[in-house]
N, C-alpha and C positions, 0 to 999 in steps of 0.2 A: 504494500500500500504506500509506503513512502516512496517509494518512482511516480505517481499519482500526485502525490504532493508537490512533487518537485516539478512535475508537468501544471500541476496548474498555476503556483507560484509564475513559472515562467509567462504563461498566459497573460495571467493577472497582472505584469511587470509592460506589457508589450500593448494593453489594451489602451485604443483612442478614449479619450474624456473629451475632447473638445466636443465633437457632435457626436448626440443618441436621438434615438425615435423617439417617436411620439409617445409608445406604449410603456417607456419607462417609466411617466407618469403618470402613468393611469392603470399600473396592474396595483392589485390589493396587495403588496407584500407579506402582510401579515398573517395571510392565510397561511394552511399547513399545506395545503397540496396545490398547485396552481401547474397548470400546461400551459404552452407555448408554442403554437402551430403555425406555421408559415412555409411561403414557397422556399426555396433553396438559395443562399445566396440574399435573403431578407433581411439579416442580421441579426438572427437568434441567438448565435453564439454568445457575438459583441455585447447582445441589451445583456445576456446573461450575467457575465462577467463584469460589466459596467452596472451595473445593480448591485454586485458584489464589493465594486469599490465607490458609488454613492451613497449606499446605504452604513458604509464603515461596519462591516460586517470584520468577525475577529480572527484574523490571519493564523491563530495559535493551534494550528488544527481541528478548531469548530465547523469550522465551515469547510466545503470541499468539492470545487468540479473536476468531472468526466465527462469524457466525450463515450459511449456506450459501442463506438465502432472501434476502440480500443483495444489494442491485439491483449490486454488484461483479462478481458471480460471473454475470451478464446477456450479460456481454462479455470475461470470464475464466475460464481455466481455475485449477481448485482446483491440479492438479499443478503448476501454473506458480507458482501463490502460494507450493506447500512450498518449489519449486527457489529462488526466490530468497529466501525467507525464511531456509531454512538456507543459502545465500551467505552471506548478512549476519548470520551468527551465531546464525541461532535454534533451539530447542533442546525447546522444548515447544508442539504445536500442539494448539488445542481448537477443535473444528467441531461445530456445533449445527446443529441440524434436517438435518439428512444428506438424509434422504429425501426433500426438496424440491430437490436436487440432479440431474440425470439419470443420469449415468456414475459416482457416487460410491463405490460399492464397487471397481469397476475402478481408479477414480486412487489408493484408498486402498489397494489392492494395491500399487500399482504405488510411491507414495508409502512403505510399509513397506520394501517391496525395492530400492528404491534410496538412500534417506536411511536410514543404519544406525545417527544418533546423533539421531535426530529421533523424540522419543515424540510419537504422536498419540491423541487423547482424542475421540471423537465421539460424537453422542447420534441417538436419532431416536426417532418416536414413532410414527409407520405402523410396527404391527409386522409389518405385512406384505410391505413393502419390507425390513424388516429382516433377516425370516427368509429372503428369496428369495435374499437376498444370503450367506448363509453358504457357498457354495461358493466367491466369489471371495478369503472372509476366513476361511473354518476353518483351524485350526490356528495361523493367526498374533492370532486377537483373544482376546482375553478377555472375557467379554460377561456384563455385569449386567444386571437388572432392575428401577429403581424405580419400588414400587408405589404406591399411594394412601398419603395420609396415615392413618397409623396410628391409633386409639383415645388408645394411651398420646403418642405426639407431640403428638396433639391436646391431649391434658390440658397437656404441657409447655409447647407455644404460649400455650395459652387459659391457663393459670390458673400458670404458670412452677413446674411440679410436675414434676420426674421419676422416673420408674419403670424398675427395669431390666425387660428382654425377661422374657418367663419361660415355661418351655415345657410344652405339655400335660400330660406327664408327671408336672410340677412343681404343676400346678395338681390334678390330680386327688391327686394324693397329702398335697397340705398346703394345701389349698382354705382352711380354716380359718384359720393363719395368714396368708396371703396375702393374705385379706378384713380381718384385722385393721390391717395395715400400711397399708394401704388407704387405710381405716376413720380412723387415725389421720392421716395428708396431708391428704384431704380428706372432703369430707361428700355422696358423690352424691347424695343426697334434697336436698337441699340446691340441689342447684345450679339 
């Protein structure tokens, strides 16, 4: 398990802070189980890990990600990595690529029900593995969706412009305004 540690420390050392999604502030952290589904290439990994060092979560072996396509996990059970991980004190688990896992909804059942001080955080991006799996994990996940990069993130990225959300509603009834605020950031013809 400590080659684990040492992989995610590394991770965690390499992860961008300047820009995250949207969905980092707006998942519930405080739940015990929460999923995280998106196309490939969305940045699940990233909000993972950038959640791990927003939230000042405790580097002292409490906390701990994996990636599940892990040539560890070749010759190991996930549930066996929670069992002794909360042994030895740990206290937040984050498991990425799930769906490359076989039994993962099963251990992650089983891994909620028996670790009751152990929040686990997982991602996947087969949303079809995903969905099949909502009988072993209804009622106990909470389950988000991150989509593609946005228009407006992308302006944020590309050009370090932000814009808040604004909602249809908001657009048809003050379209004019909204174009001027715009208008005034940046210069779309322009770009």
């Amino acid at each position: 398990m400590q080659k684990l540690f040492q992989k995610y420390y590394q991770k965690l050392d390499r992860v961008p802070v300047e820009f995250h999604r949207y969905l980092l502030k707006e998942v519930d952290w405080s739940s015990r189980l929460i999923g995280i589904k998106g196309a490939r290439g969305s940045g699940k990994t990233t909000l993972l890990l950038q959640s791990i060092h927003f939230r000042e979560l405790p580097q002292d072996h409490q906390s701990l990600y994996v990636s599940l396509d892990d040539l560890y996990f070749a010759e190991n059970k996930l549930y066996d990595l929670a069992d002794q991980f909360v042994r030895e004190g740990g206290r937040f688990l984050f498991l990425d690529e799930v769906h490359r896992y076989e039994r993962w909804s099963a251990e992650i059942k089983n891994i909620y029900d028996d670790f009751l001080d152990l929040q686990v955080v997982f991602t996947g991006s087969s949303l079809l593995h995903l969905d099949q799996a909502k009988g072993d994990l209804s009622r106990r996940a909470i389950m988000y969706e991150l989509w593609g990069l946005s228009f407006r993130e992308y302006l944020h990225f590309k050009l370090n412009t932000s814009f808040e959300a604004v909602t249809l509603e908001n657009i048809l009834s003050n379209h004019l305004q909204l174009a001027r605020g715009i208008s005034r950031k940046i210069k779309p013809l322009a770009q």
